[in-house]
C-alpha positions in Angstrom: 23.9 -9.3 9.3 27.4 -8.7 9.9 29.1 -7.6 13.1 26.8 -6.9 16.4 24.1 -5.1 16.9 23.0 -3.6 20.1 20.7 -5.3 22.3 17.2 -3.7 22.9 14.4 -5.1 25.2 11.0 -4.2 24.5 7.3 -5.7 26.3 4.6 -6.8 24.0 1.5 -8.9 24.7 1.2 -12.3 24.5 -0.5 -12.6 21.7 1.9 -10.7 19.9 4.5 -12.5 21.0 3.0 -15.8 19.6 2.1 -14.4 16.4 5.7 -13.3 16.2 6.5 -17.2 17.2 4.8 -18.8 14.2 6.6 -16.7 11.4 9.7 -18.8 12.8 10.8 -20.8 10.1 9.3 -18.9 7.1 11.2 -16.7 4.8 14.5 -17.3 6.2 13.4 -16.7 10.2 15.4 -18.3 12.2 14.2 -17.3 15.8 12.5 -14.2 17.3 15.1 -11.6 16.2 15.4 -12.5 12.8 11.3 -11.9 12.8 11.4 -8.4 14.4 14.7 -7.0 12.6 12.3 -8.2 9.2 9.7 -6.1 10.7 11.6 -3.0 11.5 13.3 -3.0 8.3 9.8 -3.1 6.2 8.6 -0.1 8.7 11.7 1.7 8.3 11.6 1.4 4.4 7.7 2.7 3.8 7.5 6.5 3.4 6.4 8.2 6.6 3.3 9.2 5.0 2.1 6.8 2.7 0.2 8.3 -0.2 0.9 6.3 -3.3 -1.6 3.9 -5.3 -1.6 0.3 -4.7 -1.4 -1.6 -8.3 -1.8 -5.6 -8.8 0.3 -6.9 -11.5 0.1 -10.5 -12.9 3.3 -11.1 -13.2 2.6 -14.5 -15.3 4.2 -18.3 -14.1 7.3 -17.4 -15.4 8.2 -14.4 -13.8 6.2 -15.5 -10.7 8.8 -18.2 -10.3 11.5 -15.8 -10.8 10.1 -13.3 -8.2 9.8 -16.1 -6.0 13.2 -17.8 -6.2 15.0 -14.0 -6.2 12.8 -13.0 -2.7 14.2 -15.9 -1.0 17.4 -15.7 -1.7 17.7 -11.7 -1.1 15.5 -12.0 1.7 13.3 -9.2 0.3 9.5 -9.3 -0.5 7.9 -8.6 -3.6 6.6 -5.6 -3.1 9.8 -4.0 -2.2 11.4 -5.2 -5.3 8.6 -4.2 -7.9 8.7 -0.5 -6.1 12.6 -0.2 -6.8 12.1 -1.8 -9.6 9.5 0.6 -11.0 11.9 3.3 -9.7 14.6 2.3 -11.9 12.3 1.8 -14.6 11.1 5.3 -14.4 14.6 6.8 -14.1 16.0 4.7 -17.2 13.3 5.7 -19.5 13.3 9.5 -18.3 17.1 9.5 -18.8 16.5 7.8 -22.4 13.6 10.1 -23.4 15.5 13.4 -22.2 18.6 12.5 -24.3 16.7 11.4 -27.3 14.7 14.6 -27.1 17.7 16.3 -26.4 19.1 14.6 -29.9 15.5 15.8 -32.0 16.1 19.3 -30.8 19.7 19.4 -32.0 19.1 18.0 -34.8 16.0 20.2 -35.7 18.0 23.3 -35.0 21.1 22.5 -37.3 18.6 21.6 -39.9 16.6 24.5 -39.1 19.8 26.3 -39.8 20.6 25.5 -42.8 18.0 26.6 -44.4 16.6 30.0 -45.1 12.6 30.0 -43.3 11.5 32.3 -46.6 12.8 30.4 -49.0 13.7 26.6 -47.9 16.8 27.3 -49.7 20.1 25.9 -48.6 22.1 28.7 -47.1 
């Protein structure tokens, strides 16, 4: 994080507090902070109103270890990555498939005109 951030207080229970205490150290914590920005960020990134679909992918050893090493290093989990990654996914391939339909129905209407419906001849 670069720069400061403003300070905020907040109260919450004990045993929140030591729950919050024993993800210290995992994923890159480092002390109390670094757990609840983590949290925020993860609330802040889910749609207000969450309606999609769960899916469970098996994403194999070797991609598993990729997924892995690529979480700890961005500091993301895999859930978020798969979702933007599905996003892009989706995007590419709706891109691709417009333009090559775009490509079929230009070519079927120069071939389309030259030739004569009636007759199939070449005009």
């Amino acid at each position: 994080m670069s720069g400061q951030s403003p300070m905020v207080s907040l109260r919450i229970p004990e045993d929140h507090l030591l729950a919050l205490d024993q993800r210290i150290g995992f994923d890159g914590m480092r002390n109390r902070s670094d757990v609840i920005r983590d949290a925020v960020r993860r609330l802040l990134e889910q749609d207000v109103i969450n309606h999609g679909d769960s899916v469970k992918v098996n994403l194999g050893p070797e991609l598993t270890i990729l997924m892995n090493d690529f979480c700890k290093i961005h500091a993301e989990k895999p859930e978020t990555v798969l979702k933007v990654a599905a996003r892009n996914y989706i995007r590419r391939e709706t891109i691709e498939g417009m333009s090559v339909t775009k490509l079929l129905g230009e070519r079927m209407n120069e071939l389309s005109a030259r030739f004569n419906d009636d007759s199939n001849a070449q005009r």
